[in-house]
N, C-alpha and C positions, 0 to 999 in steps of 0.2 A: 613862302611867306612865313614869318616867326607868328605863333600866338604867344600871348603873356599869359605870363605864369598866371595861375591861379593862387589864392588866397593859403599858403601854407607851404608854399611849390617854389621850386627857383633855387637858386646860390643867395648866400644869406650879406647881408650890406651892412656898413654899420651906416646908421644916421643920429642926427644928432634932434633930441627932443627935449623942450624944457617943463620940467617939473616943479611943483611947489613943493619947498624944503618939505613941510609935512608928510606930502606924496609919499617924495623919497624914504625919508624914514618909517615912514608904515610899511613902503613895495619890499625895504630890506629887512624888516624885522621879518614881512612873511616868508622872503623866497632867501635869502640870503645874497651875500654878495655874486654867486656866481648863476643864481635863478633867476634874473631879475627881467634879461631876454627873453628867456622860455614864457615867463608870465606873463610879461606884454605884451608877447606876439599871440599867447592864447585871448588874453583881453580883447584885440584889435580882432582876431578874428570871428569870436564868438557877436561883437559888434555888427560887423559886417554882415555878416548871417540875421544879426536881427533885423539890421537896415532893411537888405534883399525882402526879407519875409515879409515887413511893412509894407514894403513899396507893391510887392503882390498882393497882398491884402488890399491895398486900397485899391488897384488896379481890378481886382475880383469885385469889390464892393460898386464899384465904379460903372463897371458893364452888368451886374445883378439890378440898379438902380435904373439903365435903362431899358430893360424888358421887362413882361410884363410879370406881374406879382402871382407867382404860384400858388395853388390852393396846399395849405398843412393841411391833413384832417389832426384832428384835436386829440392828442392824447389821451388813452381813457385808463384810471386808476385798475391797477394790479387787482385789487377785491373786486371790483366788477365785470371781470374777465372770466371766461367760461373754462379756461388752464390755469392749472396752479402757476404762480411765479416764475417757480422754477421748474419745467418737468421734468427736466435731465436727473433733477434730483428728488424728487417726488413729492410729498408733502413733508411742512417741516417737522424736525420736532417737536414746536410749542404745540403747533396745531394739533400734531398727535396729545399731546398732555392735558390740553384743555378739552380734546375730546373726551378722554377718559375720565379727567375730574366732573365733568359735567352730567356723565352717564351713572358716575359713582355718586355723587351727590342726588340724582335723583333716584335711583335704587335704595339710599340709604332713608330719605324722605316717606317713600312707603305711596301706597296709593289715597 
C-alpha cells in the first residue's frame, strides 16, 4: 500500500491557480519571477500546519470541557516568596544598591 506524500514530500506538479492581478504583482515584486513556486508552496504549507494546530486545539479544548475542572492553586507574587526570584542568581543588583543607600542614609542621619 502507497502512503501519500506528506505536506513538503513527493515529485513536484505543476497546477494551475488563479490569482488576483494585485496578488501577482505583489508575490513577483517579493520573490521574483523564478521564486514564486518556492513561496507558495512555503505559504500553503506553513497554512496547513496552522489548520492541523487548530483543529488540535479545539479537539484538546473539547475533551478539557468534558472532564472535570482541575483545581489551579493561585499564583503567589515573586515579593511574597520565601526565595529570591532568581536564586540561580542571587539577589539583584538594585536590591544590593538599595540596600546600601538605605544603610548609608541612615548612618549619615546620626542617632
Amino acid at each position: 500500500m502507497v502512503t501519500p506524500a506528506a505536506p513538503g514530500e513527493g515529485p513536484v506538479r505543476p497546477v494551475s491557480v488563479s490569482l488576483h492581478e494585485g496578488t501577482i504583482v505583489a508575490l513577483k515584486a517579493r520573490t521574483g519571477k523564478r521564486g514564486m513556486s518556492a513561496y507558495v508552496e512555503a505559504l500553503i504549507q506553513r497554512q496547513l500546519e496552522r489548520d492541523l494546530l487548530r483543529e488540535l486545539i479545539e479537539d484538546a479544548e473539547d475533551v478539557g470541557a468534558r472532564g472535570p475542572p482541575r483545581a489551579v492553586p493561585p499564583r503567589r507574587p515573586r515579593h511574597q516568596g520565601l526565595t529570591p526570584a532568581r536564586p540561580h542568581l542571587g539577589p539583584s543588583p538594585r536590591a544590593d544598591r538599595s540596600a546600601r543607600h538605605t544603610a548609608a542614609r541612615a548612618q549619615s542621619q546620626g542617632p
